[in-house]
PAMAR-828456 format. One line per 2 residues: number of its first residue (from 0); their letters; for each residue x, y, z of C-alpha. Coordinates in Angstrom, 3 decimals, m for minus. Layout:
BEGIN
NUM	A	X:Y:Z; ... $
This chain:
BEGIN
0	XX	0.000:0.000:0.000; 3.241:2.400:0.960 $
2	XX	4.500:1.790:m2.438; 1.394:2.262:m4.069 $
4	XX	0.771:5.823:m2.852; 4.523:6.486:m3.084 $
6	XX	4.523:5.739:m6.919; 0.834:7.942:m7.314 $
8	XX	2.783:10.882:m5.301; 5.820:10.590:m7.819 $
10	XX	3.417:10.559:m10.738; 2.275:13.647:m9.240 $
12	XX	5.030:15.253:m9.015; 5.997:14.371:m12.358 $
14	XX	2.990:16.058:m13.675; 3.371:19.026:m11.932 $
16	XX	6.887:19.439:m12.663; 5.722:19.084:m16.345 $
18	XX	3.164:21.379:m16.146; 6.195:23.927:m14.883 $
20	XX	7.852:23.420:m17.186; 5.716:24.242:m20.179 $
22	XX	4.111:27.158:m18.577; 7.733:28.421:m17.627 $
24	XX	8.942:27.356:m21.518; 5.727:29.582:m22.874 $
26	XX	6.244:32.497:m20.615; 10.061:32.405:m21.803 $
28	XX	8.915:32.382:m25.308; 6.201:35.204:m25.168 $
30	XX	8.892:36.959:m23.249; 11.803:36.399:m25.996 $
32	XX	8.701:37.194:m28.603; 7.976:40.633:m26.916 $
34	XX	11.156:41.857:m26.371; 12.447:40.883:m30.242 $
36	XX	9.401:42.917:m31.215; 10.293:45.968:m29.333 $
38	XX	13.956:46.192:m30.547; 12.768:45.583:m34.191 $
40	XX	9.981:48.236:m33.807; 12.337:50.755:m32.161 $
42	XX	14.578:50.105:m35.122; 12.512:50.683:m37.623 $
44	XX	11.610:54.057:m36.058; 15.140:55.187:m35.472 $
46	XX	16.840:53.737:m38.435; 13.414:54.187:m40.767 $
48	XX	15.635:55.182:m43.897; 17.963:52.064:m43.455 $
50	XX	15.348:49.757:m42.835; 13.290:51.610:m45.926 $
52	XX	16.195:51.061:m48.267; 16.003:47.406:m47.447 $
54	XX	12.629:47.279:m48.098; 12.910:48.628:m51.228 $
56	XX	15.311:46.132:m52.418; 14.160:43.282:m50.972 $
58	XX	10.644:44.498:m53.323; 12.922:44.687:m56.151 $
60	XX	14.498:41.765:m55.430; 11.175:39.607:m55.281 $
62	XX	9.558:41.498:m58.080; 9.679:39.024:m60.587 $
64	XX	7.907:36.755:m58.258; 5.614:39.667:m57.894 $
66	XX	5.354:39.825:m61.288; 4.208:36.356:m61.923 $
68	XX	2.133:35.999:m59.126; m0.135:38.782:m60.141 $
70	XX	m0.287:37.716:m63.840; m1.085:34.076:m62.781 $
72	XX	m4.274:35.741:m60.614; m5.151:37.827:m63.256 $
74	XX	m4.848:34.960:m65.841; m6.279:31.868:m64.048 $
76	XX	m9.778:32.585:m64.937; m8.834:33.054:m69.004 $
78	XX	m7.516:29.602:m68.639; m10.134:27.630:m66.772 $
80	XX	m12.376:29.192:m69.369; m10.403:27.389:m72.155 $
82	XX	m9.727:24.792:m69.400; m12.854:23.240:m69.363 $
84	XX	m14.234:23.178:m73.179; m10.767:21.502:m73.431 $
86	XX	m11.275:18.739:m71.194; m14.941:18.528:m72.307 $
88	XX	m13.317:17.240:m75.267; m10.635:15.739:m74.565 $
90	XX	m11.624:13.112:m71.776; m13.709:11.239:m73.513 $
92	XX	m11.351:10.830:m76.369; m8.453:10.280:m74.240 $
94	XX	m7.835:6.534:m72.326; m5.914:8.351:m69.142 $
96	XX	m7.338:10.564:m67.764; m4.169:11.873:m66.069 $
98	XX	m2.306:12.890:m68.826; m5.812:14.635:m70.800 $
100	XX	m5.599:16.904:m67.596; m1.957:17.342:m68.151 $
102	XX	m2.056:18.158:m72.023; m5.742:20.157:m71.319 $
104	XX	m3.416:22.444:m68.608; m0.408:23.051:m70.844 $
106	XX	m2.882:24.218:m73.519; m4.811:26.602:m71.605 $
108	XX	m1.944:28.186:m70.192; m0.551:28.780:m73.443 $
110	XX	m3.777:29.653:m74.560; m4.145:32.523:m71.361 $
112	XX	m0.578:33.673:m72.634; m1.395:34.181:m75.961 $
114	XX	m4.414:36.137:m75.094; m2.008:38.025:m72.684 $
116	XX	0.002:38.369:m75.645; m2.887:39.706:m77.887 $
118	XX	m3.805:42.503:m75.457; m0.278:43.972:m75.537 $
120	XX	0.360:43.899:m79.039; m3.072:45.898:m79.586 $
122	XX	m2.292:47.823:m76.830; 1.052:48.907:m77.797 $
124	XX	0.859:49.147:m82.011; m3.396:50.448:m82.266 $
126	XX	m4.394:52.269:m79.059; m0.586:53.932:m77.697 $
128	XX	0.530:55.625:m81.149; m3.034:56.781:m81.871 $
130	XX	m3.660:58.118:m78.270; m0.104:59.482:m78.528 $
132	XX	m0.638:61.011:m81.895; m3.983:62.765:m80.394 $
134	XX	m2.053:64.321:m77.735; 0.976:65.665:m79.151 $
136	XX	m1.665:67.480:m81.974; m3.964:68.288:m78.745 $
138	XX	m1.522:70.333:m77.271; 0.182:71.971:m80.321 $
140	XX	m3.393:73.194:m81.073; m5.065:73.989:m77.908 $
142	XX	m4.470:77.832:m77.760; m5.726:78.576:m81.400 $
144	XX	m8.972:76.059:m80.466; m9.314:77.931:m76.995 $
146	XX	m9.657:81.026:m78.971; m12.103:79.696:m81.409 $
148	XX	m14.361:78.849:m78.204; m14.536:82.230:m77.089 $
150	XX	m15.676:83.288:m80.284; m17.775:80.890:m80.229 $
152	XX	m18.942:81.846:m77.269; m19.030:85.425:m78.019 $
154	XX	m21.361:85.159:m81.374; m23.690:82.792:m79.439 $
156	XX	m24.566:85.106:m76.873; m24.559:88.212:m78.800 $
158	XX	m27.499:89.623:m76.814; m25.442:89.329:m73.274 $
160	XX	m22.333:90.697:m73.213; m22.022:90.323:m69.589 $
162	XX	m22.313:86.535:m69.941; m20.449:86.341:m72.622 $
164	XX	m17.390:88.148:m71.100; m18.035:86.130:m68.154 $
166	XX	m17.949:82.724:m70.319; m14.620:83.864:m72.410 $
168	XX	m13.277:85.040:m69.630; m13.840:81.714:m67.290 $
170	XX	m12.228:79.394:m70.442; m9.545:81.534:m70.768 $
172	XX	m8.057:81.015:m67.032; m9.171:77.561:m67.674 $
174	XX	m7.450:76.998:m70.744; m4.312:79.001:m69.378 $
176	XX	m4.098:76.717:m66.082; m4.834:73.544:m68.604 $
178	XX	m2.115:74.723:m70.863; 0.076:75.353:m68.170 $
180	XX	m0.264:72.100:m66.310; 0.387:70.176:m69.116 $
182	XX	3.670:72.353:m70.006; 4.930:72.539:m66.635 $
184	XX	4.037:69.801:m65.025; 3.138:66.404:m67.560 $
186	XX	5.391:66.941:m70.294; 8.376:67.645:m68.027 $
188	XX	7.578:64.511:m65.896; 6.626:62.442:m68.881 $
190	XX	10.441:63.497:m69.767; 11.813:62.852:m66.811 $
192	XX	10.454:59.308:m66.879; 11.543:58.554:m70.396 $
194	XX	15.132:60.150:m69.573; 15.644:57.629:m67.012 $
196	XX	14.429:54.979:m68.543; 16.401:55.516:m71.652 $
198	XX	19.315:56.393:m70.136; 19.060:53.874:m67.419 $
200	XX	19.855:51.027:m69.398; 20.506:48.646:m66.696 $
202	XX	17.696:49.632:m65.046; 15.401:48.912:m68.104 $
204	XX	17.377:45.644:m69.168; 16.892:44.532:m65.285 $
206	XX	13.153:45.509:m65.639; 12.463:43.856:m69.286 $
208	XX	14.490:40.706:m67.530; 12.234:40.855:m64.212 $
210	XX	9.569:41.022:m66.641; 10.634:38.027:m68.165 $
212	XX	11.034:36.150:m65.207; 7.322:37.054:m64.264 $
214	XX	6.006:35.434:m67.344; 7.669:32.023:m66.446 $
216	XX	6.901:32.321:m62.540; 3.279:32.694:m63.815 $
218	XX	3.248:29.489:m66.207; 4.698:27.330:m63.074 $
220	XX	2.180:29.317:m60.603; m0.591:28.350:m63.041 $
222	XX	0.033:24.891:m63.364; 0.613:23.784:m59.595 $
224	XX	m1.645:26.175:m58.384; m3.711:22.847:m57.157 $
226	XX	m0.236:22.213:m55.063; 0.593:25.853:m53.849 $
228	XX	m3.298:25.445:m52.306; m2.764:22.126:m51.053 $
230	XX	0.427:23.331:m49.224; m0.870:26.342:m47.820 $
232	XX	m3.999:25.199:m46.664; m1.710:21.928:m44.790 $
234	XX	0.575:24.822:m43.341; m2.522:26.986:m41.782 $
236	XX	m3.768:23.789:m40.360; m0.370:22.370:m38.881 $
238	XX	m0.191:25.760:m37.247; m3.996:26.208:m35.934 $
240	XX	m6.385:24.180:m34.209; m8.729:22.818:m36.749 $
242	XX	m11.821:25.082:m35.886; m9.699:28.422:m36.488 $
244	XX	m7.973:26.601:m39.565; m11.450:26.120:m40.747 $
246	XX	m12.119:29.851:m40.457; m9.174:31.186:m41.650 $
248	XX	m9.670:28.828:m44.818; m13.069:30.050:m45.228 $
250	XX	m11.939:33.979:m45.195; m9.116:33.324:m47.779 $
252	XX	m11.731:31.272:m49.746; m14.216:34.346:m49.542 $
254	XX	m11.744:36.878:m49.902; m10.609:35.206:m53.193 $
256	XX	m14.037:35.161:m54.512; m14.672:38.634:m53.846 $
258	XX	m11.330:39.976:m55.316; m11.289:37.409:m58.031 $
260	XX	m14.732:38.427:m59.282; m14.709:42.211:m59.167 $
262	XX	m11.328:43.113:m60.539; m11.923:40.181:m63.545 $
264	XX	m15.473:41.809:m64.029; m14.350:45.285:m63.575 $
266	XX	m11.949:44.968:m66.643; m14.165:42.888:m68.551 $
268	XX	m16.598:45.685:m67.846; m14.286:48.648:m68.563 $
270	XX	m13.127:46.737:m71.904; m16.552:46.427:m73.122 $
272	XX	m17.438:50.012:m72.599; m14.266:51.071:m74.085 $
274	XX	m14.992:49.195:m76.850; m18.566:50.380:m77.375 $
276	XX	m17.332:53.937:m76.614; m14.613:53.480:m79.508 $
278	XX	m17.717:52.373:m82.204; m20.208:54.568:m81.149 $
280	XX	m17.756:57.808:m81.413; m16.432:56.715:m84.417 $
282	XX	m20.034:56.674:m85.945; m20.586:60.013:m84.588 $
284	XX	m17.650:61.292:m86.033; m16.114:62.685:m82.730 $
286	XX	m12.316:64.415:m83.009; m9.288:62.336:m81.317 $
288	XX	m12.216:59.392:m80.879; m9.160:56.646:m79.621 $
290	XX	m7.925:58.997:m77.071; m11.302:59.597:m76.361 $
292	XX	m12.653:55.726:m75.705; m9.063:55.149:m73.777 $
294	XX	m10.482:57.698:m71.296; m13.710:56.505:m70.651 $
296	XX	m12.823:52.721:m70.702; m9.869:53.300:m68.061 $
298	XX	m11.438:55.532:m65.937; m14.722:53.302:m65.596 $
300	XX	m12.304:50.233:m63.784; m12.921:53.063:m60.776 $
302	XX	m16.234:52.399:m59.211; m18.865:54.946:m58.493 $
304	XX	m16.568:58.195:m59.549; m14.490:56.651:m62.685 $
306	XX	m17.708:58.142:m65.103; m17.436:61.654:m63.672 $
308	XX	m12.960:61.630:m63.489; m13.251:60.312:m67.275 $
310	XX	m16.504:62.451:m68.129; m14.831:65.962:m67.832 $
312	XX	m11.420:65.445:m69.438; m13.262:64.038:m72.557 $
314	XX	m15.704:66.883:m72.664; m12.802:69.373:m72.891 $
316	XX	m11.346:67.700:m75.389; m14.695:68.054:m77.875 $
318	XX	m15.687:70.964:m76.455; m12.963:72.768:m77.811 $
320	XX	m12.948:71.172:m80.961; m16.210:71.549:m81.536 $
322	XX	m19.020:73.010:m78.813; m21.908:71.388:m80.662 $
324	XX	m20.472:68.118:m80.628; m19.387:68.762:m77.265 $
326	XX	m22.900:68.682:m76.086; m23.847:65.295:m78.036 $
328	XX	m20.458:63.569:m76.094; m22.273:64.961:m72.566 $
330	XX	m25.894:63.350:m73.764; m23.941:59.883:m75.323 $
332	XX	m21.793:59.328:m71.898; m25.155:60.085:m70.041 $
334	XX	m26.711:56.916:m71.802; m23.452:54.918:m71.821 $
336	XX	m23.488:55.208:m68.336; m27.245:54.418:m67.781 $
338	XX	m26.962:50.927:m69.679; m23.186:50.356:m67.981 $
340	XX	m25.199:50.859:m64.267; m28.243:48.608:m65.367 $
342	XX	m27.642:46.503:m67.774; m23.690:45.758:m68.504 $
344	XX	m22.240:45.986:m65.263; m24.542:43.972:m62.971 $
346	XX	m24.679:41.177:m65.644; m20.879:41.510:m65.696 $
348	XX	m20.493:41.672:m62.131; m23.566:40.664:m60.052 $
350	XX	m23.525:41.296:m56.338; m19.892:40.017:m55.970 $
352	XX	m19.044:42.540:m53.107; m22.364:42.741:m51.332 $
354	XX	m21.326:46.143:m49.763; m23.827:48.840:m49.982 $
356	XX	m22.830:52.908:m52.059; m21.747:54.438:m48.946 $
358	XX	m18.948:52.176:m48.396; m18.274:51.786:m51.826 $
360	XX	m18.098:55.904:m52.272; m15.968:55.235:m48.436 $
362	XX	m13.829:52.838:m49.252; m13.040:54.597:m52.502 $
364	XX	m11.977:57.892:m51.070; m10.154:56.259:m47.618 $
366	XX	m7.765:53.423:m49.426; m7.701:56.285:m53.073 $
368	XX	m6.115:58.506:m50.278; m4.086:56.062:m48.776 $
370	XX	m2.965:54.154:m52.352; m3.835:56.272:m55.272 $
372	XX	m5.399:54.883:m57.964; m4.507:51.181:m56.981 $
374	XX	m6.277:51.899:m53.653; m9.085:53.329:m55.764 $
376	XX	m9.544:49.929:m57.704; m8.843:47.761:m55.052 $
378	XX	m10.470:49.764:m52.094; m14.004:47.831:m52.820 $
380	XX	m12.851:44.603:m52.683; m10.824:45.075:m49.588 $
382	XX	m13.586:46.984:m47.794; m15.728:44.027:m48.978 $
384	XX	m13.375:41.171:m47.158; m12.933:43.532:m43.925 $
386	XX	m17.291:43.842:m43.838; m17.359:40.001:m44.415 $
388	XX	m14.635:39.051:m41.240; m16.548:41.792:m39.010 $
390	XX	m19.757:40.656:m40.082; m18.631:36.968:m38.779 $
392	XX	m17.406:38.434:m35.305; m20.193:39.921:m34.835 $
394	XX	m22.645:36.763:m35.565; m20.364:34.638:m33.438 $
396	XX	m20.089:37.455:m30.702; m24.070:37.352:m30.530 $
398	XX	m24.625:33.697:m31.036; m22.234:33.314:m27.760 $
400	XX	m24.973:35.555:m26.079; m27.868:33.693:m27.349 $
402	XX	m28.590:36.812:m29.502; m29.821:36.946:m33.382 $
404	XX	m27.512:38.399:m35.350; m29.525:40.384:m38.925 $
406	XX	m29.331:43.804:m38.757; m33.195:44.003:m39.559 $
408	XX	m34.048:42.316:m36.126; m32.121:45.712:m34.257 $
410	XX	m33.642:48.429:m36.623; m36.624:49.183:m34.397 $
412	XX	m35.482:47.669:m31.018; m36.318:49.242:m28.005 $
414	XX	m34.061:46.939:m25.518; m33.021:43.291:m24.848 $
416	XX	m34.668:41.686:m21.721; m31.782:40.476:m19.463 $
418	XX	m33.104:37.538:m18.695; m34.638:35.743:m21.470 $
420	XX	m33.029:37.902:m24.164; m35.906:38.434:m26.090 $
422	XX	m36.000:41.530:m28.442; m38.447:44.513:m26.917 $
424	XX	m39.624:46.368:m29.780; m42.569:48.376:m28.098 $
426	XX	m44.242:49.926:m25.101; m46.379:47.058:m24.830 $
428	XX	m43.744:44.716:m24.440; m42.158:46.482:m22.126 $
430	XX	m44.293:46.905:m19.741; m45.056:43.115:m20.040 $
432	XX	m41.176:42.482:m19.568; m40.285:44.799:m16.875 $
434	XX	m36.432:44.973:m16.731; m35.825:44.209:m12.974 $
C-alpha cells in the first residue's frame, strides 16, 4: 500500500513538474517574442531610412515573383475558361485521364498567354501611337482652339455681353491653367520618366528581364496552383487548431471570390465600354475618338466616380474642338453610363461585393487617399473582405450571447430583456417584460 501511494505521489510530481515546465517554456517564449518585437519596432523608427532602403530592395528583389504571381491571378480565370471546353473534349477521347488533364493544362496556359500576348500587341501598335498622336496634336493646337471657343462663345450670346465676357473670360483662365499644367508639369515629368528609362539602361534591361522572369513564374504558378493550395492550406492547419484553420480557410476562400470576381469583371466591364465607346464615337464622327474611348474605358475600372474623373477630361477635349459636338459627347456618356449601371455591369459583375454605395463611395476615397489609384480599384474589394470578417465576429459574438444576429431584427429595437433575451420592440412589451 506504501508503495502504491509512493509511486501515485511521484506521478504527481511528475505532472506538476511538467506542467512547470511548459508554462515556464511559454512564458520564456512570449517573453523572448515581446522583447524581439520591441527592438525591431524601435529600429525601424530610429533607423526608418535604413530599414526603408532594405525594403525597397528586398521588393525589387522579389519582383519578378511579384510579377508572376499577379499575372497568374489575373490569368487563371482566361484559362479555366479554355480549361474546361478543353477537357470537355478531350476526356472522352483520351484513355488516361491523367495525362488529358496534363495536355488540357499546358494548352490553356498557353492559350491565357497568348491572349495576354494579344492585349499587348493591340495595346502597344493600335491604341498607344493613336492616343499618342492625339495628344501631341492636342496640345500643339489647344491655344488657337481655346480662342475659337470664345468666339464661339461670343457670337452665341450676342445679346449678353455680360455673360459672354463672363464665359470667355472663365475658359480663358481655364485653358491658361490647362495649358500650363500640361507644359509645366506632364510633359516635363513624362520626360523625366523617359530620360531615365532611356538612359538607365541597366535599369530597363533589369526591368524587361524581371519582366521576363514574371512570365515564367506565372506558367509554373498556373500549373501547380492545385499544389501551392494544397500546401498552404496543410501549413494553416499544422499551425492552428482545426476550428480556427477552418475559419481562416473560409476567409481566404471568400476573400478570393470577392477579389477574383470584381477586378476580372471590372476589366471585362471597362473593356466592353471602351470598346462600345470606340464604335459609337467613331459613328458620330467625334475628333481624337481613340484617345477619347481610352479615357472613358480606363477611368470606368474606378467604381462609383471613374464616369465623372473620365466624363470631364473628354468633354474638354470636344468641347474645344467643336461646342456642338461637345454637347452630343455629354448626352452619349449620359446613356453609356445608364446601360453600364443597369444593364452591362450587374450582368458583368452581379452582387460580388455585397457592400452597400456608402462604403463603396468610403472605401473609394479612404484606401484612393491612402494608395492612389490602386487603392481606388482595389479599395471595394478590400472593404468588402474587412465587412465580411466583421460581419462573422459579430454573428459569433451574438450567437455566444444567445442573440440573433440580422441587422433588420435591431432596426426598431427598443431593448433586450436580461433575462430571457428576447427583443423589446414596443411599449407594450415592455411593460409586459419589466427589466428588474
Amino acid at each position: 500500500m506504501g508503495i502504491g501511494k509512493e509511486t501515485g505521489d511521484n506521478s504527481e510530481d511528475k505532472k506538476g513538474k511538467d506542467w512547470d515546465v511548459k508554462q515556464y517554456l511559454t512564458i520564456a517564449l512570449l517573453t523572448f517574442g515581446t522583447v524581439c518585437g520591441c527592438i525591431l519596432f524601435f529600429f525601424m523608427v530610429y533607423r526608418y531610412h535604413g530599414f526603408a532602403d532594405f525594403w525597397r530592395n528586398l521588393v525589387w528583389i522579389l519582383q519578378p515573383i511579384t510579377i508572376g504571381v499577379i499575372l497568374a491571378y489575373l490569368l487563371n480565370p482566361v484559362m479555366m475558361f479554355i480549361e474546361k471546353y478543353l477537357l470537355k473534349f478531350a476526356l472522352p477521347r483520351m484513355k488516361s485521364e491523367k495525362r488529358a488533364r496534363k495536355l488540357g493544362r499546358a494548352v490553356a496556359i498557353a492559350g491565357a498567354l497568348l491572349f495576354l500576348a494579344g492585349i499587348l500587341i493591340l495595346l502597344f501598335w493600335v491604341v498607344v501611337p493613336s492616343v499618342t498622336r492625339s495628344i501631341q496634336n492636342m496640345i500643339s493646337v489647344f491655344p488657337s482652339e481655346v480662342n475659337n471657343l470664345i468666339r464661339w462663345v461670343e457670337d452665341f450670346t450676342k445679346g449678353d455681353s455680360q455673360m459672354a465676357e463672363m464665359v470667355s473670360d472663365g475658359i480663358e483662365k481655364a485653358g491658361v491653367m490647362l495649358q500650363t499644367f500640361v507644359e509645366k508639369e506632364l510633359l516635363p515629368q513624362a520626360q523625366v520618366y523617359l530620360a531615365s528609362i532611356t538612359s538607365g539602361v541597366i535599369y530597363g534591361v533589369k526591368l524587361v528581364t524581371n519582366i521576363l522572369v514574371g512570365v515564367i513564374v506565372s506558367v509554373y504558378v498556373l500549373s501547380s496552383k492545385e499544389t501551392f493550395a494544397g500546401q498552404a492550406k496543410k501549413i494553416v492547419y499544422a499551425v492552428l487548431k482545426p476550428a480556427r484553420a477552418n475559419l481562416v480557410i473560409k476567409t481566404v476562400r471568400k476573400s478570393n471570390e470577392i477579389f477574383g470576381g470584381f477586378i476580372s469583371g471590372k476589366l471585362l466591364d471597362s473593356a466592353i465600354i471602351g470598346v462600345l465607346a470606340y464604335i459609337v464615337l467613331a459613328i458620330m464622327k467625334m475628333p481624337d475618338t481613340m484617345l477619347l474611348a481610352v479615357i472613358i474605358g480606363v477611368t470606368n475600372v474606378i467604381p462609383f466616380f471613374g464616369p465623372f474623373i473620365g466624363a470631364i477630361p473628354s468633354f474638354i477635349i470636344v468641347v474645344l474642338q467643336n461646342p456642338v459636338q461637345g454637347l452630343y459627347f455629354l448626352i452619349f456618356i449620359f446613356i453609356l453610363q445608364q446601360i453600364d449601371g443597369n444593364i452591362i455591369g450587374p450582368k458583368i459583375l452581379g452582387d460580388s461585393t455585397g457592400i452597400t454605395p456608402f462604403w463603396v463611395v468610403t472605401s473609394i476615397l479612404v484606401f484612393g487617399g491612402l494608395w492612389g489609384f490602386p487603392g481606388m480599384l482595389l479599395g471595394v474589394p478590400v472593404m468588402a473582405v474587412l465587412q465580411y470578417i466583421v460581419r462573422n465576429l459579430l454573428a459569433y459574438a451574438l450567437k455566444k450571447r444567445g442573440l440573433v444576429s440580422d441587422t433588420a431584427s435591431y432596426v426598431k429595437l427598443l431593448r433586450v430583456d436580461k433575462k430571457t433575451n428576447e427583443l423589446i420592440y414596443s411599449d407594450e412589451q415592455e411593460t409586459e417584460h419589466p427589466e428588474r
